[in-house]
Rosetta silent file (secondary structure, phi, psi, omega in degrees, C-alpha in Angstrom):
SEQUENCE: XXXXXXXXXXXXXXXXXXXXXXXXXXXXXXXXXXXXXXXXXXXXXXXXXXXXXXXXXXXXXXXXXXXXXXXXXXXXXXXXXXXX
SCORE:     score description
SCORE:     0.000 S_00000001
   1 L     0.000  -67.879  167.946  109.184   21.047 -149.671 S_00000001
   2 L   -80.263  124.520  159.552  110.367   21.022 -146.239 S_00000001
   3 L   -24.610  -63.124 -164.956  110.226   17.811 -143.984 S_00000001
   4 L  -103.830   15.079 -179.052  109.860   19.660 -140.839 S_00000001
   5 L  -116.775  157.091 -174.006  107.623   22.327 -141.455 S_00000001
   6 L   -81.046  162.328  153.585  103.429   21.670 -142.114 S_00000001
   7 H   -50.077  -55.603  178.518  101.970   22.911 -145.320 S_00000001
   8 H   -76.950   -6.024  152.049  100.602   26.005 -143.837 S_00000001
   9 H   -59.648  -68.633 -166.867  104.014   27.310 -142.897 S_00000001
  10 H    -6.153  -77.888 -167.537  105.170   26.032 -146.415 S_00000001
  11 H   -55.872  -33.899  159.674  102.535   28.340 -147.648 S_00000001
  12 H   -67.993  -21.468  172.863  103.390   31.323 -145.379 S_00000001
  13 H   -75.829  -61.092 -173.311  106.759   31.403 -145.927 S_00000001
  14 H   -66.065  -14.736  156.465  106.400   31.690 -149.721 S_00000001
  15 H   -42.344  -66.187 -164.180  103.204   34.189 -149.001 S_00000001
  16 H   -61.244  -55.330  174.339  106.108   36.162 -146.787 S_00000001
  17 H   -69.097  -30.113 -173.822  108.891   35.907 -149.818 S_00000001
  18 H   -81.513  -29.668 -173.416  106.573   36.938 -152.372 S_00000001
  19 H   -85.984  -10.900  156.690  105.286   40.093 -150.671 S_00000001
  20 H   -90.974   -7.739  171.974  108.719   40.879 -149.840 S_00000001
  21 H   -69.227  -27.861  177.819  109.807   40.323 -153.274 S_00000001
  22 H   -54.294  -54.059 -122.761  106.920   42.923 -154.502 S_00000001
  23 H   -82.818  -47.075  179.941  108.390   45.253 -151.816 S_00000001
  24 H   -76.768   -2.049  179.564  112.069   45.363 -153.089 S_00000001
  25 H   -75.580  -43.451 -151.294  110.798   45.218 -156.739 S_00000001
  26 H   -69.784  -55.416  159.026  108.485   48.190 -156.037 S_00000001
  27 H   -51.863  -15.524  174.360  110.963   49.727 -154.151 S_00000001
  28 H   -87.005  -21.559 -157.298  113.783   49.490 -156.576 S_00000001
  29 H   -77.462  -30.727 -174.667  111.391   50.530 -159.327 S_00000001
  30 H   -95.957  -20.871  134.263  110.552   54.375 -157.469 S_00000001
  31 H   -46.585  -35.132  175.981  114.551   54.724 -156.904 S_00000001
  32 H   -63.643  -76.932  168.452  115.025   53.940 -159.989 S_00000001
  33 H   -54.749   -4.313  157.426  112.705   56.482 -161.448 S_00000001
  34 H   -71.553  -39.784 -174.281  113.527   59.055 -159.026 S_00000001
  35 H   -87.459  -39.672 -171.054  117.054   59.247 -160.409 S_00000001
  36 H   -71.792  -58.820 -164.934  115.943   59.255 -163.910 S_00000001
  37 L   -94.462   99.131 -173.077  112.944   61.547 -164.328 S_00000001
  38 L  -105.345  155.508  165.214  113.799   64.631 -161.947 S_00000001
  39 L   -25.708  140.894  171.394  111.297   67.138 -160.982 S_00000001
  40 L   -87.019  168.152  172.523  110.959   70.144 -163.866 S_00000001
  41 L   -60.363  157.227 -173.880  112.363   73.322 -162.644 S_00000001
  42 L    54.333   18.141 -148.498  110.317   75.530 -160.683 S_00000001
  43 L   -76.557  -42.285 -170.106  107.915   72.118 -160.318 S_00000001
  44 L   -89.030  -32.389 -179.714  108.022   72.780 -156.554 S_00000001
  45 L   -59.243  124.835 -175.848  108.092   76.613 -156.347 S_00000001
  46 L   124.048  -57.135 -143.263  105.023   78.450 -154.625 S_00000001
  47 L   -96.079  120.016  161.953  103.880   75.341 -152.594 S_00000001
  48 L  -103.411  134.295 -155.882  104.761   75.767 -149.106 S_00000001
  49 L   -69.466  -34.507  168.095  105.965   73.019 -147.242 S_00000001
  50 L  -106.240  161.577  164.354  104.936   74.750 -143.356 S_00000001
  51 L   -85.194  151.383  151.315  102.167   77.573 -143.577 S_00000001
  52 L   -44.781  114.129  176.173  102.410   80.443 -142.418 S_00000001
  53 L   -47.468   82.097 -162.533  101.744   81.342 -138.918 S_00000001
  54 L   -46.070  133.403  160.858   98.591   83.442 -138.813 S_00000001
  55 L   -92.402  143.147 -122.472   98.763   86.444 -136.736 S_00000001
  56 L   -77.380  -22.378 -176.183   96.413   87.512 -133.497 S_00000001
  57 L   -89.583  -12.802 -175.355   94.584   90.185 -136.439 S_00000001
  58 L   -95.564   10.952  145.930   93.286   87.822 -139.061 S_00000001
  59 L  -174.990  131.603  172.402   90.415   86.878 -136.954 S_00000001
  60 H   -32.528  -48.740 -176.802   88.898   88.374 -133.666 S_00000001
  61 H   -61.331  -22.369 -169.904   88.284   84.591 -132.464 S_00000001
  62 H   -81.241    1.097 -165.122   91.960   83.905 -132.540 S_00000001
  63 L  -121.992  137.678  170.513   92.693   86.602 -129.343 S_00000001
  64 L  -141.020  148.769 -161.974   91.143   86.612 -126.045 S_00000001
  65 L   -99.504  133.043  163.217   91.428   89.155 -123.743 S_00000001
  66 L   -39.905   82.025 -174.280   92.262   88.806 -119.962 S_00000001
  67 L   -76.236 -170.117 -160.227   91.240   89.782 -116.803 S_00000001
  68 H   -93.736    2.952  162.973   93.724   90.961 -114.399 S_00000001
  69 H   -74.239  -22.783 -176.085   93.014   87.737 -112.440 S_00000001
  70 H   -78.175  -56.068 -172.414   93.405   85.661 -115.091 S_00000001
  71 H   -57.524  -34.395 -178.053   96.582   87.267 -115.845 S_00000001
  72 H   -65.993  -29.908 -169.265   98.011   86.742 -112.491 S_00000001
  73 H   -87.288  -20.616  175.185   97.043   83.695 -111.828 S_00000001
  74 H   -76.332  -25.943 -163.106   98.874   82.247 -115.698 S_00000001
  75 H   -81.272  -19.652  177.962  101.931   84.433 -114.694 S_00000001
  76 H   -79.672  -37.198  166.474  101.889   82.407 -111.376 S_00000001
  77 H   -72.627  -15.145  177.071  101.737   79.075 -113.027 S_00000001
  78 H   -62.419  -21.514 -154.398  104.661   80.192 -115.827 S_00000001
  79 H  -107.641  -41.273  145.862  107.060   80.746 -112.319 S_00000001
  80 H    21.715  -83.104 -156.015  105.542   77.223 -111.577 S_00000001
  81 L   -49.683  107.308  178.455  107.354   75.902 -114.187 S_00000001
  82 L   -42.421  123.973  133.990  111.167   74.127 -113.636 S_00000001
  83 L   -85.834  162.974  175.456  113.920   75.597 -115.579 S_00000001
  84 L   -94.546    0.000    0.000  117.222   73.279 -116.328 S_00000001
């Protein structure tokens, strides 16, 4: 095909066009159907996209309690800490 290229380029370059040729078929094919077939109403409703943030009471394991060394010594690394 080419002069200056070997047969196993040959063959990777037309590897390399066909799997991008999948990629923009594939890709035009789920744009395509994205504009046509929309979501039914309420298809989405319910399902939350972050969870909810559990609070310190829905389980004993998630809270730990302090001593007053412990506390002193995290409040000394928070003043640690740069502000901008």
């Amino acid at each position: 095909m080419f002069p200056s290229i070997s047969l196993a380029q040959e063959i990777g370059l037309a590897v390399l066009f066909v799997a991008a040729l999948v990629w923009v078929l594939g890709l035009g094919h789920m744009l395509w159907d994205s504009r046509f077939h929309q979501p039914e109403p309420g298809a989405y409703e319910g399902v939350a996209v972050i969870p909810a943030q559990r609070s310190t009471a829905t389980h004993p394991m998630e809270s730990v309690e302090l001593t007053e060394a412990e506390e002193e010594a995290f409040a000394g690394l928070i003043r640690t800490i740069p502000l901008r």
